[in-house]
C-alpha positions in Angstrom: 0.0 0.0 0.0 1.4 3.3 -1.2 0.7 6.8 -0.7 0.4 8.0 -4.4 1.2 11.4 -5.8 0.5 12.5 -9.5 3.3 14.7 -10.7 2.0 16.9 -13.9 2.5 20.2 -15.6 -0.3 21.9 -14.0 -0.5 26.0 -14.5 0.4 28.4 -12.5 -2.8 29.5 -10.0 -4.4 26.0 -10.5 -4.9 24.7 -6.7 -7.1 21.8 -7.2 -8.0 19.4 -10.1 -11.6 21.4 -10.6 -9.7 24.3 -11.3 -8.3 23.3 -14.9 -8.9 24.5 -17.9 -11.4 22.7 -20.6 -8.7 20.9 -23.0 -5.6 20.9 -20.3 -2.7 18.8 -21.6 -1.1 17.9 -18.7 2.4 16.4 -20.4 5.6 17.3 -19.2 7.8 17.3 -22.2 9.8 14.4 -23.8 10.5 11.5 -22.2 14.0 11.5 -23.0 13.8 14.7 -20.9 12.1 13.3 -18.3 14.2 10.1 -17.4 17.5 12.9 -17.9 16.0 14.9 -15.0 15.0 11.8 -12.7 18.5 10.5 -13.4 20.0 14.0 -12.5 18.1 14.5 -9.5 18.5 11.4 -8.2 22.1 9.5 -8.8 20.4 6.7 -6.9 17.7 5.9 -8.9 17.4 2.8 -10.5 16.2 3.5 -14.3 17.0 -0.2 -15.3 13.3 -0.3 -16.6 12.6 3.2 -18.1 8.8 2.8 -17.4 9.4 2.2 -13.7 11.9 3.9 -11.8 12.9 3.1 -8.1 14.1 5.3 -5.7 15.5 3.9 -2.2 16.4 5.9 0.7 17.1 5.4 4.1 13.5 6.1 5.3 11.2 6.0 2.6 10.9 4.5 -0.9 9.4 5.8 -3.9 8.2 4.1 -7.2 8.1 6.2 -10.6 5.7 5.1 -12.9 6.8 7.0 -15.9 4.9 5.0 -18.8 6.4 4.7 -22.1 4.3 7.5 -23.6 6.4 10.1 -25.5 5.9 12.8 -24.7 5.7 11.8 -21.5 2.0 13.0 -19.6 2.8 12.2 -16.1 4.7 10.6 -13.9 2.3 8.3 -10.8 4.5 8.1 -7.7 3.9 5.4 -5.1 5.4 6.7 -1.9 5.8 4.9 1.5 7.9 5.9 4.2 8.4 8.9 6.3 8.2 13.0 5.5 11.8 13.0 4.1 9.9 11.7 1.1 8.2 15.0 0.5 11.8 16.7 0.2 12.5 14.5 -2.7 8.9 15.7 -4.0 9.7 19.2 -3.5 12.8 18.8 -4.8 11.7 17.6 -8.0 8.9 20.2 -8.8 11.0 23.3 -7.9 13.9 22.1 -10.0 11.0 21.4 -13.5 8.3 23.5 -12.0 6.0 20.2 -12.5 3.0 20.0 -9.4 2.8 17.0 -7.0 -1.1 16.2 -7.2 -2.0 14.3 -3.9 -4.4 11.2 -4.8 -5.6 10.3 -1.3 -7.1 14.4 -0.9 -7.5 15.7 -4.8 -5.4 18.4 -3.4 -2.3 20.0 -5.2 0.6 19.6 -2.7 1.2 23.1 -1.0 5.1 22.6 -0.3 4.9 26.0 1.9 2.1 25.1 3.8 2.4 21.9 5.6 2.8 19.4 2.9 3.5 16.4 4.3 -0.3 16.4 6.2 -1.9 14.1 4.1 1.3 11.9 4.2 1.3 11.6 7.5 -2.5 10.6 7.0 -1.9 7.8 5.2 1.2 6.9 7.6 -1.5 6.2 10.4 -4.1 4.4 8.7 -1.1 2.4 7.0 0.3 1.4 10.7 -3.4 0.4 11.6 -4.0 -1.5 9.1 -0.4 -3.6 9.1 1.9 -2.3 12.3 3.9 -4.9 11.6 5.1 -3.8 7.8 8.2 -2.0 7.1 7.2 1.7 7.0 9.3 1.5 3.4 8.5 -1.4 1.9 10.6 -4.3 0.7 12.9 -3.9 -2.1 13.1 -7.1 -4.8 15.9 -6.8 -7.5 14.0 -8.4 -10.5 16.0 -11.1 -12.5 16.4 -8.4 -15.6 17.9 -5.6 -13.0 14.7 -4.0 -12.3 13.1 -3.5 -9.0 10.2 -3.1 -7.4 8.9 -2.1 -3.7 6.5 -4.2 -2.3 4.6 -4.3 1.3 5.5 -6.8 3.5 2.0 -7.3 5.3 1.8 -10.4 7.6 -1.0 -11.1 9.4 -1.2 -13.2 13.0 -4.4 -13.8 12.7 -5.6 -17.7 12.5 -6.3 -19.1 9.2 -10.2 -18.1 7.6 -12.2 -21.4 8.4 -12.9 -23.5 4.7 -16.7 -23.6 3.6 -18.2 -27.2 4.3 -18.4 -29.0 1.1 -22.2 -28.5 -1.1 -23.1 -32.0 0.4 -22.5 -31.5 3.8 -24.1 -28.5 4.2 -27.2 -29.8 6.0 -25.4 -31.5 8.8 
């Protein structure tokens, strides 16, 4: 389970997805463009698969779900971990002047205005949900090179009891 922020060229005075215009086009430029600033911004990221980038840090994990459209229309990013996550999201609209578009609240991300609210949100129904799970995921290496983040959710609780067969249903 991931927080998700959409990350499009929204313009400038737009605050929430009602406000857009009829017949926005939301792409943020070529996609050779786009994986150059990813991989700029973040030496870390792994680009192996240039649909899906991963991006592992000490206390969060995030997931770029570029697409192979060109040019590229937005970028989905599946977020889990704590509010140094939000840095890196700041970090990457200020640098392309792109908008984070919070999926959980339908909200454009205010960066000077408490932005990591709706992250911390989703931190707390994610811990009651699964305390147990790594707050940023599990990392599998993927036998081409590519990774993806995963929840570990385990569970204690006892097995769900099996239907009785059709034909022992009346005993």
């Amino acid at each position: 389970m991931s927080w998700d922020v959409l990350i499009l060229a929204v313009p400038p005075g737009i605050r929430s997805v009602a406000d857009l215009p009829d017949g926005f086009d939301p792409a943020i430029g070529p996609l050779s463009d786009v994986l150059q600033v990813l991989g700029d911004l973040f030496p870390s990221i792994n680009l192996h698969d240039p649909t899906w980038g991963v991006l592992v840090a000490d206390s969060y994990s995030m997931e770029f779900n570029i697409g192979e459209d060109d040019p590229c229309r937005s970028i989905m990013l599946h977020v889990r971990g704590d509010e140094a996550a939000i840095e890196a999201i700041q970090k990457l609209c200020h640098r392309t002047g792109w908008r984070a578009l919070d999926m959980s609240a339908g909200e454009l991300i205010d960066f000077d205005s408490d932005p990591s609210k709706h992250l911390r949100s989703w931190g707390a129904y994610r811990q009651s949900i699964s305390p147990e799970a790594p707050n940023r995921g599990v990392l599998f290496t993927l036998p081409d090179g590519g990774q993806v983040v995963v929840d570990a959710v385990t569970s204690t609780a006892p097995p769900p009891k099996r239907p009785k067969p059709w034909w022992r249903f009346w005993r």
